[in-house]
C-alpha positions as CSV (number, residue, x, y, z in Angstrom):
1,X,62.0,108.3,64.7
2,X,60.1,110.8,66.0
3,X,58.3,113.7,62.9
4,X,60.2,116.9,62.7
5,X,58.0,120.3,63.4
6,X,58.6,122.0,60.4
7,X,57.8,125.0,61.9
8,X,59.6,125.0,65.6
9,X,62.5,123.9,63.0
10,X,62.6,126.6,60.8
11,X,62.4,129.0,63.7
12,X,65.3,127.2,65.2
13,X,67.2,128.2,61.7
14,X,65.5,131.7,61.9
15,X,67.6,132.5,64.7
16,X,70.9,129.9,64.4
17,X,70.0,127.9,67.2
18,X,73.4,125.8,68.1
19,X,71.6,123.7,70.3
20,X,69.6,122.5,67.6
21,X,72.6,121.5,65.7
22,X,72.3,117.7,65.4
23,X,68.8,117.2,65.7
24,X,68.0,117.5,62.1
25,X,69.6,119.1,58.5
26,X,67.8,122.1,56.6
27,X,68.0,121.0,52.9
28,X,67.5,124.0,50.5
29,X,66.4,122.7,47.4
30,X,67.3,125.9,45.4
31,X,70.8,125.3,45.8
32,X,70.8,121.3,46.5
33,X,72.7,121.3,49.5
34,X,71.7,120.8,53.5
35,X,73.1,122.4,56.5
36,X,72.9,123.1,60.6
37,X,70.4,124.8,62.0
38,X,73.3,127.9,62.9
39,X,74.8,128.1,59.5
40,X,75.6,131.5,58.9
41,X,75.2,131.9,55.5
42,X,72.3,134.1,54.3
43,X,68.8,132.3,54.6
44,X,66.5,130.9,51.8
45,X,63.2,131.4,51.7
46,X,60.8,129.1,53.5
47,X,59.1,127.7,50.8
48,X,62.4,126.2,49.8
49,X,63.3,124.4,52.7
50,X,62.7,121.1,54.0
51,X,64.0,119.5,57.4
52,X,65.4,116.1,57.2
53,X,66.6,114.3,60.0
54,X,69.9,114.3,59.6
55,X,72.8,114.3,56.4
56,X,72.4,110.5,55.8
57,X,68.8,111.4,54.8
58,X,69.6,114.6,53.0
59,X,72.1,112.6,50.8
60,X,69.5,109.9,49.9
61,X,67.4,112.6,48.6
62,X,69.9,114.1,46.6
63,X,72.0,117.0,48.6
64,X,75.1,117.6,49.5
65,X,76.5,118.7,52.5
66,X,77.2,122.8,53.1
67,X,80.9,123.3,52.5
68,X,80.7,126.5,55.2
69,X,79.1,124.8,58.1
70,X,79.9,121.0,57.3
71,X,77.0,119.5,59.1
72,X,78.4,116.3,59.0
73,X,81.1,117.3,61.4
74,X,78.1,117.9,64.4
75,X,77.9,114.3,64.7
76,X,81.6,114.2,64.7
77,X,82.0,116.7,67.4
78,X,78.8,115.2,69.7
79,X,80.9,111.4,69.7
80,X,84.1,113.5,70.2
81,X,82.4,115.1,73.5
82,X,80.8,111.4,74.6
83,X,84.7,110.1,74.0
84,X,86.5,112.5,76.0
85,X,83.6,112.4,78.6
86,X,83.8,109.2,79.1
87,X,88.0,108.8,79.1
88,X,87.7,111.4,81.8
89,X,85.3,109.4,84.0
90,X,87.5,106.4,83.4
91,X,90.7,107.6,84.2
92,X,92.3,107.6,87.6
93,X,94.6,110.8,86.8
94,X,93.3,113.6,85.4
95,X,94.1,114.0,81.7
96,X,95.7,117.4,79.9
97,X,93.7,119.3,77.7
98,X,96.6,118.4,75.2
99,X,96.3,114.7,75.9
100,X,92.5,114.5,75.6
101,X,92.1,116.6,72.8
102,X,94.8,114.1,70.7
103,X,92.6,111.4,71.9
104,X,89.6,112.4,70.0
105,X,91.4,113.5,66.9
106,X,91.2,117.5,67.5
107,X,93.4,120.6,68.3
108,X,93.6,121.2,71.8
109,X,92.1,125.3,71.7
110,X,89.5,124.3,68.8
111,X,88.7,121.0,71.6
112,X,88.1,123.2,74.2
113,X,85.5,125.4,72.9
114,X,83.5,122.4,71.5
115,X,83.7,120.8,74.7
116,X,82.5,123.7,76.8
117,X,80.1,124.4,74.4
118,X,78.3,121.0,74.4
119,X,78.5,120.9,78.3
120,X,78.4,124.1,79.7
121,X,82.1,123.5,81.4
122,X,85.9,123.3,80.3
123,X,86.5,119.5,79.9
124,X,89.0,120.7,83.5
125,X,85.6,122.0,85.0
126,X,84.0,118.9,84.2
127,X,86.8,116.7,85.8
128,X,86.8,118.3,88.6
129,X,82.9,118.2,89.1
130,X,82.8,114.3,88.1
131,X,85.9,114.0,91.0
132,X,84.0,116.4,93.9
133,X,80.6,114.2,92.7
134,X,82.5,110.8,93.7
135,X,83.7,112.2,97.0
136,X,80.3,113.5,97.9
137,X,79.0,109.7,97.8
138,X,82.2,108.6,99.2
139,X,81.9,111.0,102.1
140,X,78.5,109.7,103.1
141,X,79.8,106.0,103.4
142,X,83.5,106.1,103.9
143,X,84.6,106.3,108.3
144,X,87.2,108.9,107.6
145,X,86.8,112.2,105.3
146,X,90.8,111.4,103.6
147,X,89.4,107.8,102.8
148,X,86.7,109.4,100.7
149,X,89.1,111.8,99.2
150,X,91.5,109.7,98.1
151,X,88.7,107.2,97.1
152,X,86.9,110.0,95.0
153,X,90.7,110.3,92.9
154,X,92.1,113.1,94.4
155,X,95.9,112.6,94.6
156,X,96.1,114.7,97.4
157,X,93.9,115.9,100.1
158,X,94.8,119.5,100.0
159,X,93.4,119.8,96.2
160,X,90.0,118.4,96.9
161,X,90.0,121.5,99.8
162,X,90.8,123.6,97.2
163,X,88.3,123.1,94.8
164,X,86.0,119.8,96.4
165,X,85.1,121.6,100.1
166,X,84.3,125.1,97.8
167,X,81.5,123.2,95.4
168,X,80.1,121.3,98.1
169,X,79.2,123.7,100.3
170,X,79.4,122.0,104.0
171,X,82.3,121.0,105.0
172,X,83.5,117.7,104.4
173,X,83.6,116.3,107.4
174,X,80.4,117.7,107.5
175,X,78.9,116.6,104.8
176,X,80.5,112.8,105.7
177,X,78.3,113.2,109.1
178,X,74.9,113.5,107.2
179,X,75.5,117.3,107.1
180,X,75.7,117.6,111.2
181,X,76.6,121.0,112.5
182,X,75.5,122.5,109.0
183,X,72.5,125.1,109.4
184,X,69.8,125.2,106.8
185,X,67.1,127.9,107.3
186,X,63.1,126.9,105.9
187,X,60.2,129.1,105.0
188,X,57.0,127.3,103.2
189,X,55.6,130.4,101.6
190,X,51.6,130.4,99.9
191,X,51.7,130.7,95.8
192,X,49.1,130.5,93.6
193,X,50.0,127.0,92.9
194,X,49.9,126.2,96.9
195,X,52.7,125.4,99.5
196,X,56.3,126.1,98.6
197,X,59.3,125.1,100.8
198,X,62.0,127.6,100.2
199,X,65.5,126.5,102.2
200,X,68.8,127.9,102.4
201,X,72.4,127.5,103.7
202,X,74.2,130.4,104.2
203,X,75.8,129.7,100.5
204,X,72.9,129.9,99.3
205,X,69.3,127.8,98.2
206,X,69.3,124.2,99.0
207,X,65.9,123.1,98.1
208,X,62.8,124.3,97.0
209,X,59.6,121.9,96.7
210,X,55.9,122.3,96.9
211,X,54.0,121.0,99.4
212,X,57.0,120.5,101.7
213,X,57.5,121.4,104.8
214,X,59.9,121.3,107.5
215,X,60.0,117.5,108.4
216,X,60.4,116.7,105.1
217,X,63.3,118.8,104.4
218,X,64.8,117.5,108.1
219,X,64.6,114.0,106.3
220,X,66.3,115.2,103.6
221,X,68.7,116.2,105.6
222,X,68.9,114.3,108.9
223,X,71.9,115.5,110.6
224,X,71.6,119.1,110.0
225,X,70.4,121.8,112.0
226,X,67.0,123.5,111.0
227,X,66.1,126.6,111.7
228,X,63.6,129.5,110.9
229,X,64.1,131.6,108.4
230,X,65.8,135.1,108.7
231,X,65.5,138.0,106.5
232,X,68.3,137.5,104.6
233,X,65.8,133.8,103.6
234,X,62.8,136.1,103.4
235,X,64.7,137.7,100.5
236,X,65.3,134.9,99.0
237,X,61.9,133.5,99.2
238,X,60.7,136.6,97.6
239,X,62.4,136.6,94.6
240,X,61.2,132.8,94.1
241,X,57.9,133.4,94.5
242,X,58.1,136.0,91.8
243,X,59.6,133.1,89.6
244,X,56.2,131.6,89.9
245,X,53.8,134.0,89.8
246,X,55.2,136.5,87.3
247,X,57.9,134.8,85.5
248,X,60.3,136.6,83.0
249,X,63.9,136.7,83.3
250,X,65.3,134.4,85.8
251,X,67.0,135.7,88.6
252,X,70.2,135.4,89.5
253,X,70.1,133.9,93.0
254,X,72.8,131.6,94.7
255,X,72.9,128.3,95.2
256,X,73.9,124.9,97.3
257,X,73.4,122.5,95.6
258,X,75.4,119.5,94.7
259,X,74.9,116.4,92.9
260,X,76.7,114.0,90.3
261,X,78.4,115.1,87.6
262,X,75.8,114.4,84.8
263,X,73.3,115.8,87.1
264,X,74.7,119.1,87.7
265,X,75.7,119.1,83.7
266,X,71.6,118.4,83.0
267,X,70.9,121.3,85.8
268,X,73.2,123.8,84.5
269,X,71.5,123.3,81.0
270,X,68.2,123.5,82.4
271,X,69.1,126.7,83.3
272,X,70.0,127.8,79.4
273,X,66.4,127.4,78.3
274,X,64.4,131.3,78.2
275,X,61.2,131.4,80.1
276,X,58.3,131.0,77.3
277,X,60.5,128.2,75.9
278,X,61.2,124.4,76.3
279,X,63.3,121.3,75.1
280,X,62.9,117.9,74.7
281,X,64.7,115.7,76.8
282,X,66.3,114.3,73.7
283,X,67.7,118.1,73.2
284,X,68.7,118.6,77.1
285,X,70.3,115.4,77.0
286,X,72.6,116.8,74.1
287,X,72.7,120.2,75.6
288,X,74.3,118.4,79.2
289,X,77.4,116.8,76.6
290,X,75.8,113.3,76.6
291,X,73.3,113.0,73.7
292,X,72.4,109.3,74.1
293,X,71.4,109.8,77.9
294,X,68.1,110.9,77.6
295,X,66.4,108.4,80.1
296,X,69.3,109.5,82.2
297,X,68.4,113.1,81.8
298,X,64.8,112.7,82.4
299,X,66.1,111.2,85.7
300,X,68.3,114.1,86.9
301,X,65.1,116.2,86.3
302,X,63.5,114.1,88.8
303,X,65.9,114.7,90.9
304,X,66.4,118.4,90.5
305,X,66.0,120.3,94.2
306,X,65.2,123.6,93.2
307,X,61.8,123.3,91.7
308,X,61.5,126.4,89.3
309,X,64.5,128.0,90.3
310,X,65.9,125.4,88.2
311,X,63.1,124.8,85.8
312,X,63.0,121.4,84.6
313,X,59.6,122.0,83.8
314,X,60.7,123.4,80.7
315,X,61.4,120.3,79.5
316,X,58.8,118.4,77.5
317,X,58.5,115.1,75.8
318,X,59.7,114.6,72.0
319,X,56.3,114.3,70.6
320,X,55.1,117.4,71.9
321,X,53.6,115.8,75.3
322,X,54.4,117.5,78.6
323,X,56.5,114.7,80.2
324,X,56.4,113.7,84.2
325,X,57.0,116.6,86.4
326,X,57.9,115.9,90.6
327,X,55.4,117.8,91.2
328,X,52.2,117.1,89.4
329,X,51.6,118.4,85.9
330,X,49.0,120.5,86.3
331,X,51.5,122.3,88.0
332,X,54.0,121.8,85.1
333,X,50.9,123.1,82.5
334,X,50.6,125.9,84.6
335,X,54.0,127.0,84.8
336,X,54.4,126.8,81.0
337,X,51.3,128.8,79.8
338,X,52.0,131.6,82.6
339,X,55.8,131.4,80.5
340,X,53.5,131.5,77.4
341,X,55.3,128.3,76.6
């Protein structure tokens, strides 16, 4: 088990962090009792607080759990969240709030928020991503696009075009052809950190990469037209290069991008972390509903197509190391001090 910073925790408690909530107790010896890092309850003073890795330690040394924020239920809530995620991967209908919810032992409103606050998504947002994930592989090996839908779970064709076709972007006979007839526009643009590919559909950014250019992002996508960019792209490109040489606030910009479920759950909390900040992959793993996937979540940072748009260099390694990083971690070192991370 890997040494709590006393310090990065006690800030964490400073400001309530939920997100921390799980990765270790704050035990007050003043009062004898240990809590969550977002207990509300009126701070102690540093010097009386210790960090402990979680209540099973606090009790061997003596304290007893908060009765206000009941720390002992986080663990509770993250293996309710693992449950229902995984009973809604399993199943081949989809499931009720009401059903799942009773599954896992909670009320169905008080379910709902924990869910969408572990992942990001209602547990109906995430079914529907996990079912428009399937079809997307099923689209690229399946001869007919109502094969693929029916495949993914859909129990009829007409839902997946109502909510499937919308997330995907292309088309989905489109996107079952290796994305022919699609048009994605390129620009490699010069940053301080060299070449960046910046490439867009007319939904909205579909890959950006250092030192790529426009045969790599044809292999990417084989079937698709590529084209120069316009100004509408030019835009675009602008406001990413601004990411990297003056980040601040991220920007709001749109986005195609589509992957599996867990992937576009680790993306989506990727985007959650401030500049000048990071996580572990232990924490983003929690953070994309699935604490116990953090080899899997180092993988969807791999695989994450919007360099710093989506900034999965933010993430860093438990012991305070910077990690891999696609696209060399120099880059990643830079990125992070110019964040004054």
């Amino acid at each position: 088990m890997s040494t709590i910073d006393q310090d990065a925790a006690w800030a964490a408690f400073e400001r309530r962090d939920r997100t921390q909530d799980g990765a270790f107790v704050v035990a007050v010896r003043t009062t004898g009792i240990y809590c969550k890092p977002s207990c509300p309850a009126r701070h102690p003073r540093r010097d009386n607080v210790s960090f402990l890795a979680d209540g099973a330690a606090a009790r061997a040394a003596g304290y007893r759990a908060c009765l206000r924020c009941k720390p002992d239920d986080v663990a509770r809530d993250s293996r309710a969240v693992a449950e229902a995620i995984a009973l809604i991967a399993a199943a081949e209908e989809p499931v009720g709030l009401a059903a799942l919810a009773a599954r896992v032992g909670y009320a169905p409103h008080h379910f709902q928020r924990l869910f969408t606050r572990a992942t990001g998504v209602s547990p109906a947002a995430y079914a529907r991503a996990l079912r428009a994930g399937r079809a997307a592989d099923a689209l690229q090996q399946a001869d007919r696009v109502t094969d693929a839908i029916y495949d993914a779970g859909y129990g009829a064709a007409s839902r997946f075009y109502a909510d499937g076709a919308r997330r995907l972007g292309m088309a989905p006979s489109v996107w079952a052809r290796g994305g022919a007839g699609a048009t994605i526009r390129w620009t490699q643009v010069a940053t301080s950190l060299g070449p960046l590919l910046v490439a867009a559909t007319d939904k909205g950014l579909c890959r950006v990469a250092f030192d790529e250019d426009a045969a790599a992002l044809a292999a990417r996508f084989p079937r698709a037209e590529i084209a120069p960019g316009d100004t509408a792209l030019a835009g675009l490109a602008a406001a990413v290069v601004a990411l990297v040489e003056t980040p601040g606030r991220d920007a709001a910009l749109p986005l195609d991008v589509r992957g599996t479920a867990f992937q576009e759950a680790v993306w989506q909390a990727l985007k959650t972390i401030p500049a000048g900040e990071t996580r572990s992959y232990a924490e983003l793993a929690a953070l994309a509903g699935q604490p116990g996937a953090v080899r899997a979540a180092g993988t969807a940072c791999g695989s994450n197509p919007l360099a710093v748009v989506v900034p999965c260099h933010r993430v860093t390694r438990s012991d305070g190391g910077l990690g891999g990083y696609a696209y060399g971690v120099e880059r990643k070192r830079a990125l992070l001090a110019r964040e004054g991370g």
